[in-house]
C-alpha positions in Angstrom: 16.9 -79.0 -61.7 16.3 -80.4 -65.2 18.8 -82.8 -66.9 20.8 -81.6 -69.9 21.1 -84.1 -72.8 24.6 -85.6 -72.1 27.4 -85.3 -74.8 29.7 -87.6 -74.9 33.2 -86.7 -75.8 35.8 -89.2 -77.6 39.4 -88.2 -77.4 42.2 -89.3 -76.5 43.3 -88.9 -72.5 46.6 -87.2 -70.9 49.5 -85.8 -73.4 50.3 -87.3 -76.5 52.6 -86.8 -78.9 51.6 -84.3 -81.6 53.8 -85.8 -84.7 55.6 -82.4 -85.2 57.8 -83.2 -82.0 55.4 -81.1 -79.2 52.8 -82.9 -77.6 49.0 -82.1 -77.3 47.8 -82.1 -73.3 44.3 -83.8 -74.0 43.0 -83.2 -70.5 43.6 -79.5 -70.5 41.3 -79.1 -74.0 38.2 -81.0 -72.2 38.4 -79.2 -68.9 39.5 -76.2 -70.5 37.8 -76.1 -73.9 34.9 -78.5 -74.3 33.3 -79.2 -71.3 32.6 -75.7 -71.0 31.4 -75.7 -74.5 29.3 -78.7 -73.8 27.9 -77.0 -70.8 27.2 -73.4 -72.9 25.2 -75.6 -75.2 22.8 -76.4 -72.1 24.3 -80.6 -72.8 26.0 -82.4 -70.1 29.8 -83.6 -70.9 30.5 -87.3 -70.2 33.9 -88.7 -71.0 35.4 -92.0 -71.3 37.8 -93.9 -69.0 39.3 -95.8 -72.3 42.7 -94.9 -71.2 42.5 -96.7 -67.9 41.6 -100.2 -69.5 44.4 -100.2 -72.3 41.9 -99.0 -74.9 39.8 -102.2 -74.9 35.7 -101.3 -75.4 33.6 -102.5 -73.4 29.3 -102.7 -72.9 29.4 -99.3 -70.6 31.9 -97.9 -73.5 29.4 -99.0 -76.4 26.4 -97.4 -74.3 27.5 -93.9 -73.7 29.1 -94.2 -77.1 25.7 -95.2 -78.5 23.2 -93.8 -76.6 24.6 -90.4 -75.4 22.5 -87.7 -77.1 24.9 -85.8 -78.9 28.8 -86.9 -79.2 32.3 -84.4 -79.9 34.5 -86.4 -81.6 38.3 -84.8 -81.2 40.6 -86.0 -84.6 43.9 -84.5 -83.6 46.2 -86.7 -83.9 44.3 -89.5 -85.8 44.2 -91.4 -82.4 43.2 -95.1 -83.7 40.4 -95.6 -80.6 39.0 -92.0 -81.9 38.6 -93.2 -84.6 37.4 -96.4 -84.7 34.9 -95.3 -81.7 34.0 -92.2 -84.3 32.7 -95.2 -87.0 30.4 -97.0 -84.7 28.7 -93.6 -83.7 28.5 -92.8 -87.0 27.1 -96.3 -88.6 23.9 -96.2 -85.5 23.4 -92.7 -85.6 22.1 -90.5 -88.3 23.2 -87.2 -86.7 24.2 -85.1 -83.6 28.1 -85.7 -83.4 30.3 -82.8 -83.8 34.5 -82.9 -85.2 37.0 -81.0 -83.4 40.2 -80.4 -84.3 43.2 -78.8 -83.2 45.1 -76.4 -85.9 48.3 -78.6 -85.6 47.0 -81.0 -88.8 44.2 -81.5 -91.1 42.0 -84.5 -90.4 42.7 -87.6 -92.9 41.3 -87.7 -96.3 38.0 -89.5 -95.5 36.9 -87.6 -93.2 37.5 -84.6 -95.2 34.5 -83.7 -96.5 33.3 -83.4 -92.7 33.5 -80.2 -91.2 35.4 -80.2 -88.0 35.7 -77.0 -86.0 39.2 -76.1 -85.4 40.9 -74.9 -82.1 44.3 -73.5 -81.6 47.0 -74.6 -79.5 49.9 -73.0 -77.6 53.3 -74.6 -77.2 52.8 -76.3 -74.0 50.2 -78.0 -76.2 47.4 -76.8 -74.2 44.4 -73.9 -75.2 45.6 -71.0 -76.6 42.7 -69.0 -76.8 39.3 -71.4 -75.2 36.7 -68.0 -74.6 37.4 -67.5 -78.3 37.4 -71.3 -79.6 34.8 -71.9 -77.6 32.1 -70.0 -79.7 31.7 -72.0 -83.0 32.0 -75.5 -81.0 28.9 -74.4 -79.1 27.5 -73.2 -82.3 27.8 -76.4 -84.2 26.4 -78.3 -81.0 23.3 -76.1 -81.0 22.8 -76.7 -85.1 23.5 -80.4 -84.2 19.6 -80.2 -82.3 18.4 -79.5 -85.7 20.4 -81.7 -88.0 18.7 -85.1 -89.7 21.8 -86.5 -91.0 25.7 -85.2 -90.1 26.9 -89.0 -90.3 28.5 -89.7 -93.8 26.9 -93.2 -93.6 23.4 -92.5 -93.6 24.3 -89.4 -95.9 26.1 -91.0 -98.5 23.4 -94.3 -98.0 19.8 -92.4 -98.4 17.9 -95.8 -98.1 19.6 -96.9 -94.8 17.0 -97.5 -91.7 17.8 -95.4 -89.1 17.7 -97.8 -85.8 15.3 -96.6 -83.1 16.8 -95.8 -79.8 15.2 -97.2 -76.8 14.0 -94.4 -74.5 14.1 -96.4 -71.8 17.3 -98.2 -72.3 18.9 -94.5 -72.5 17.3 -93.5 -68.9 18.8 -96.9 -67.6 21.9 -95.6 -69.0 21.9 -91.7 -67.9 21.6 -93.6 -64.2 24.6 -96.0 -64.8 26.8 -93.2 -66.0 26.1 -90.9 -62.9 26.4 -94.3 -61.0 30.0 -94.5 -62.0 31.0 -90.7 -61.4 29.1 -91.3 -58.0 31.5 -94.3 -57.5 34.9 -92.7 -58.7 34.0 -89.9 -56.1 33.2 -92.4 -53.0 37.1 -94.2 -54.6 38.5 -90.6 -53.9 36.8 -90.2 -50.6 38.2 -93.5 -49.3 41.4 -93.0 -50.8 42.5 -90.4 -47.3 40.9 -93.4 -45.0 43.1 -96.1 -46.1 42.5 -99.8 -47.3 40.0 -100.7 -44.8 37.7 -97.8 -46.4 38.3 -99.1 -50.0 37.6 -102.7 -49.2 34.4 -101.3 -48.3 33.6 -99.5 -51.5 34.6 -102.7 -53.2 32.2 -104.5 -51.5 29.5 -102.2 -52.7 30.6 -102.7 -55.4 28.8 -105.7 -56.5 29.3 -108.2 -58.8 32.5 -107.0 -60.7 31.1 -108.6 -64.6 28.7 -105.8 -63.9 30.8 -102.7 -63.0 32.3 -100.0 -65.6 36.0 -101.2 -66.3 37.7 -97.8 -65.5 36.0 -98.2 -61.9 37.6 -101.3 -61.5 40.9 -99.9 -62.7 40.2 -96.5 -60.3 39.9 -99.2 -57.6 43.1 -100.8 -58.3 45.0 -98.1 -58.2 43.2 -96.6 -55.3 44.8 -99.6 -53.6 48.3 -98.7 -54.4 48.0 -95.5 -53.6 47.2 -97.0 -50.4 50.0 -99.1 -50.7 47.7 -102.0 -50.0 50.2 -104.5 -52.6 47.9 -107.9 -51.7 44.4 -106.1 -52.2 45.8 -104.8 -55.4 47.1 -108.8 -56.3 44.0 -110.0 -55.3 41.6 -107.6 -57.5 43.5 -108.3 -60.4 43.3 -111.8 -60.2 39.7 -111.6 -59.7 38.4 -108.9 -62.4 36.5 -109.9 -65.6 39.6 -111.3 -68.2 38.9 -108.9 -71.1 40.5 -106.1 -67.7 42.8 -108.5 -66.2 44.2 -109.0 -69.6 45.1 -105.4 -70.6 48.9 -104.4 -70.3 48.2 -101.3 -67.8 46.6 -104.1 -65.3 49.3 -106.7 -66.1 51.9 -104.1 -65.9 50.3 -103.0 -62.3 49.8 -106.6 -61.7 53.6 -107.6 -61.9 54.5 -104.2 -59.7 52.2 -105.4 -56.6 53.7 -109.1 -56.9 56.8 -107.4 -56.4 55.7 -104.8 -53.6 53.9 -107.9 -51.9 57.1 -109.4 -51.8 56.3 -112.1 -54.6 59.4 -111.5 -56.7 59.6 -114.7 -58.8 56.1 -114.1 -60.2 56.4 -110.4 -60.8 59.4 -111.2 -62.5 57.3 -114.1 -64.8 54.7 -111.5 -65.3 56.8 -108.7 -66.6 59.1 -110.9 -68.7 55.1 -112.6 -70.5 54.7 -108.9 -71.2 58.0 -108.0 -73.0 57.6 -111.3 -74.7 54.2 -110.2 -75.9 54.4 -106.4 -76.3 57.8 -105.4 -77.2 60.0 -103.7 -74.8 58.9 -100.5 -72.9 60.2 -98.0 -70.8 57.7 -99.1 -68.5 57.8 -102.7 -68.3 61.6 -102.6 -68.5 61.8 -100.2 -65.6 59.4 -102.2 -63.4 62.1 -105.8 -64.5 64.7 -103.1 -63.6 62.8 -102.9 -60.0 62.3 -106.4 -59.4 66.3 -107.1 -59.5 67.3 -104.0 -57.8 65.2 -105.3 -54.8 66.5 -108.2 -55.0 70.2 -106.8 -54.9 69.1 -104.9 -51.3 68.1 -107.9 -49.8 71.0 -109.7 -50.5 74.1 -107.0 -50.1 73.8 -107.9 -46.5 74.5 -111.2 -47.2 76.2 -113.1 -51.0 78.7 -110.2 -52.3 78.8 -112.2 -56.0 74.8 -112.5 -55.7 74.0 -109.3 -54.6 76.5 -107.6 -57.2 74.8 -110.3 -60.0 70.9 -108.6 -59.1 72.6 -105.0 -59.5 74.0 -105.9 -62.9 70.7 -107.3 -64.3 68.5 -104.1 -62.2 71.3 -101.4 -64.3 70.9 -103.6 -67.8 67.0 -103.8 -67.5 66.7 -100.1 -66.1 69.1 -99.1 -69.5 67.1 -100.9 -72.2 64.3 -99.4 -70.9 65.5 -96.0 -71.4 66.6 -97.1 -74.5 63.2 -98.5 -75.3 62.2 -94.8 -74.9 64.2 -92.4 -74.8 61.6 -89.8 -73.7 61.1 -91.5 -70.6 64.2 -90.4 -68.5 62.8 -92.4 -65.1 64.6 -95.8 -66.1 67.3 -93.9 -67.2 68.0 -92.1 -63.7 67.6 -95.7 -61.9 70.5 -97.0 -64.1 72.5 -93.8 -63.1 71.9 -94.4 -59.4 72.6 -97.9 -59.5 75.7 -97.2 -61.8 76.6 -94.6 -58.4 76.9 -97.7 -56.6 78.6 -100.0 -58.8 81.3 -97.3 -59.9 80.7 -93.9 -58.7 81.7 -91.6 -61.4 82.8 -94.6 -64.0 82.8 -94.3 -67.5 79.3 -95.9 -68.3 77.9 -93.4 -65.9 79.7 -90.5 -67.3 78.2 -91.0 -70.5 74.8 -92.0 -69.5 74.0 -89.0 -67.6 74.1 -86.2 -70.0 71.7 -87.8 -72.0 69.5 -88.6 -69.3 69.7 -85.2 -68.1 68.4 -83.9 -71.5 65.2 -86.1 -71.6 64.6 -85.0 -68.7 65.1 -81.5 -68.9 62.7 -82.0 -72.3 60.0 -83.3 -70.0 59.7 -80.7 -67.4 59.9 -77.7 -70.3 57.3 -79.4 -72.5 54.7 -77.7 -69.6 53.5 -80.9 -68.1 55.9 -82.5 -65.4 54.7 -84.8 -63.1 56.5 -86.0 -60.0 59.2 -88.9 -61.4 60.2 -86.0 -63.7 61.2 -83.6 -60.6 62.4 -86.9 -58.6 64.7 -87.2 -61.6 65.7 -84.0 -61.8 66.8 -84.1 -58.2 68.7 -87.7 -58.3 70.9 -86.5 -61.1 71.5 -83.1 -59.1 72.5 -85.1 -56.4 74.6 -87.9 -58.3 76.4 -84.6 -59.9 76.7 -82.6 -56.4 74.3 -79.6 -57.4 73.2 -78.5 -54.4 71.3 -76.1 -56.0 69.7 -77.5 -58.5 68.9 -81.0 -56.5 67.1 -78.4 -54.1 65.2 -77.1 -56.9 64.3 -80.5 -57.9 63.6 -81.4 -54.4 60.8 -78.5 -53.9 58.9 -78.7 -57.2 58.7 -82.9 -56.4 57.2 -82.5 -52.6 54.5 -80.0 -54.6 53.6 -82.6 -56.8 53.7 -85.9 -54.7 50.2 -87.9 -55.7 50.9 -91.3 -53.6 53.0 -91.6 -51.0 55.1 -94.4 -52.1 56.5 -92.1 -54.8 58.5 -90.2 -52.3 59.5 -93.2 -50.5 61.3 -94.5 -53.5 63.1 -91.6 -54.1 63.9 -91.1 -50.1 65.4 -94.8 -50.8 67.4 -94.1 -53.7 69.6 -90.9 -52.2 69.9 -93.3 -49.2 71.8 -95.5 -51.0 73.8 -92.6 -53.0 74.9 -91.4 -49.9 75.6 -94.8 -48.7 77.8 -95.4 -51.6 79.8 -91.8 -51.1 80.2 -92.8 -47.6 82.3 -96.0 -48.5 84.7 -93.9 -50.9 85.2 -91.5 -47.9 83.0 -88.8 -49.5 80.1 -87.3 -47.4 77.5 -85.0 -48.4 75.6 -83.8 -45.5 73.4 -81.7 -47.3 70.8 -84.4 -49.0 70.1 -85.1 -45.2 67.3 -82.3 -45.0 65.9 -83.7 -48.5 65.6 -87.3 -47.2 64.2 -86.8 -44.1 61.4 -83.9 -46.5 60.8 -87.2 -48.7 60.1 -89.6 -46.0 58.2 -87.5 -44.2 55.9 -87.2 -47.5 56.1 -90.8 -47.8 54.0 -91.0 -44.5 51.5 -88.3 -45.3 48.4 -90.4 -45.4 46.7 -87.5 -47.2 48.8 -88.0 -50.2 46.2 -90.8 -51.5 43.7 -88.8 -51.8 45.1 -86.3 -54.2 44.5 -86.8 -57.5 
């Protein structure tokens, strides 16, 4: 079969706020909207892993940015990466890139004068209408095979030379680019065997100064899908520093140390990265972590020490919510651990409402994943809903993606019911839930979904 020209698509990845208070599900308008388009147009779609390595460029990045025949450039939103990734397309080549855009905004004044094709958006933020969007995006590519100059650069700078592209350099690349997809396959593949599978892809691998970044990053998390916490230590420690450095790998850096049972240094890692980013939902709700297992391993034994860990896990777990209020997960740790301190106390009282609301925000904006239905079910279960925590409990088996998620949720009503149990109360009924979540938790199949 003949290749297609490949077209490489910039845009931001997963859901993003829209700025109107909806979100825009970035995934769902390249699978459902322009990679078919791309693919109508007789091109074949290629898209970035930018997401994966904190939005740092890279030499693979620069190539397909560079050297892909023909590039869609999405604008919704004015995502800063987009953008910036938009200019060096435009100032190396003359034409062949197309503007998308959804109907939610109008793209910024210098890019005005640019015509970008416009697609419409329902209120889950998703494709209203791709058969009939779809049309004048394929359109524009096809004009785009006869265009000399779409770039406002070389349009608005007649004399400019227009660099010559290596036809050679852009096979080499075509082969690196199907090299990675290739590899990301062989990642998922070996994600249902285990560690001893992905230590094998890594050693195919290579040398890793030479390997795409968001393979790298696939790998790492492969790894803790696996739940293998010192291979994931040990990669992270030995990738390129422009990776290593990024605040996704840090971030997954300090939850490993902690996993692996290295709690001091997760606990260095994550505090370097509040010092240095701000505070976070995330990076507060993995601190939050790091105390709260250090509070189990010491209730057995110092009551003042272990009652000390729980007060730091509840205040890191709450100024990460409060970091974020859209992000519910370190909220619903805080309520737990509060369960536990003071069931039904006053701090609690007041928290969970609010929590419940966030959350209740994330599973109606259309795109839940599985802390949202975990959440959902703790506070059911911290507010004796049978009903609802059952609801919860169902829709977060169906979305389980690694099995340590339901583990840590198995854990958490453990120690719920635990808590009831001292005050005399018993609920019996979690007990079918728990034993449904750890039996998830040892579903080796759950690494490989995606």
């Amino acid at each position: 079969m003949a290749q297609h020209p490949l077209c490489f698509v910039v845009m931001p990845f997963g859901i993003k706020p829209d700025g109107r208070g909806g979100t825009v599900d970035f995934d769902a308008v390249y699978a459902d909207l322009l990679a078919p388009a791309i693919r109508e147009a007789e091109l074949d779609p290629l898209r970035a892993d930018q997401e994966l390595v904190g939005g740092i460029i890279h030499k693979p990045m620069y190539e397909r940015l560079i050297l892909s025949d023909y590039a869609i450039a999405d604008l919704t939103t004015a995502n800063a990466n987009v953008f910036y990734e938009l200019g060096v397309r435009h100032a190396v080549r003359p034409y062949s890139t197309v503007l998308v855009n959804a109907d939610i905004n109008r793209p910024p004044f210098d890019l005005a004068p640019d015509r970008a094709v416009r697609y419409k958006l329902d209120r889950s933020g998703r494709p209203a209408d791709p058969a009939a969007d779809k049309a004048p995006i394929v359109k524009s590519l096809e004009a785009a095979r006869d265009a000399l100059t779409d770039s406002p650069v070389f349009q608005l700078i007649g004399d400019l030379s227009r660099p010559e592209i290596d036809r050679l350099k852009t096979d080499v690349f075509r082969e690196r680019a199907e090299y990675s997809v290739a590899t990301k396959q062989r990642l998922a593949n070996a994600r249902a065997q285990g560690a001893d599978s992905l230590r094998d892809e890594e050693r195919r691998l290579g040398r890793f100064e030479d390997v795409e970044a968001g393979v790298l990053v696939d790998l790492l998390l492969s790894y803790r899908a696996a739940r293998a916490w010192d291979d994931m230590t040990r990669l992270v420690e030995s990738v390129p520093e422009p990776i290593r450095r990024t605040l996704m790998v840090r971030e997954q850096y300090g939850f490993a140390l902690n996993r692996a049972g290295r709690s001091s240094e997760a606990e260095r890692v994550v505090q370097e990265l509040i010092a240095s980013h701000g505070p976070s939902s995330e990076t507060y709700g993995l601190l939050g972590r790091v105390y709260k297992d250090r509070w189990d391993k010491e209730r057995a034994g110092s009551v003042l020490k272990a009652r000390g860990h729980l007060d730091k896990a509840i205040g890191a777990y709450l100024r990460g919510f409060e970091a974020d209020w859209r992000d519910a997960y370190p909220g619903v740790n805080a309520v737990t651990l509060m369960e536990i301190r003071e069931p039904g106390g006053k701090d609690q009282r007041a928290l969970v409402p609010v929590v419940a609301y966030a959350n209740r925000r994330r599973i109606d904006s259309g795109a839940p994943d599985y802390w949202d239905h975990a959440t959902r079910l703790e506070l059911a279960v911290v507010g004796g809903d049978r009903e609802e925590a059952m609801a919860g409990a169902m829709a977060a088996l169906a979305a389980v993606r690694e099995p340590w998620e339901p583990g840590s949720t198995a854990n958490n009503l453990s120690l719920i019911r635990e808590a009831r149990a001292i005050g005399g109360v018993v609920v019996d009924w979690t007990d079918e839930i728990e034993r449904e979540l750890v039996a998830a938790a040892s579903d080796p199949t759950a690494a490989a979904r995606p």
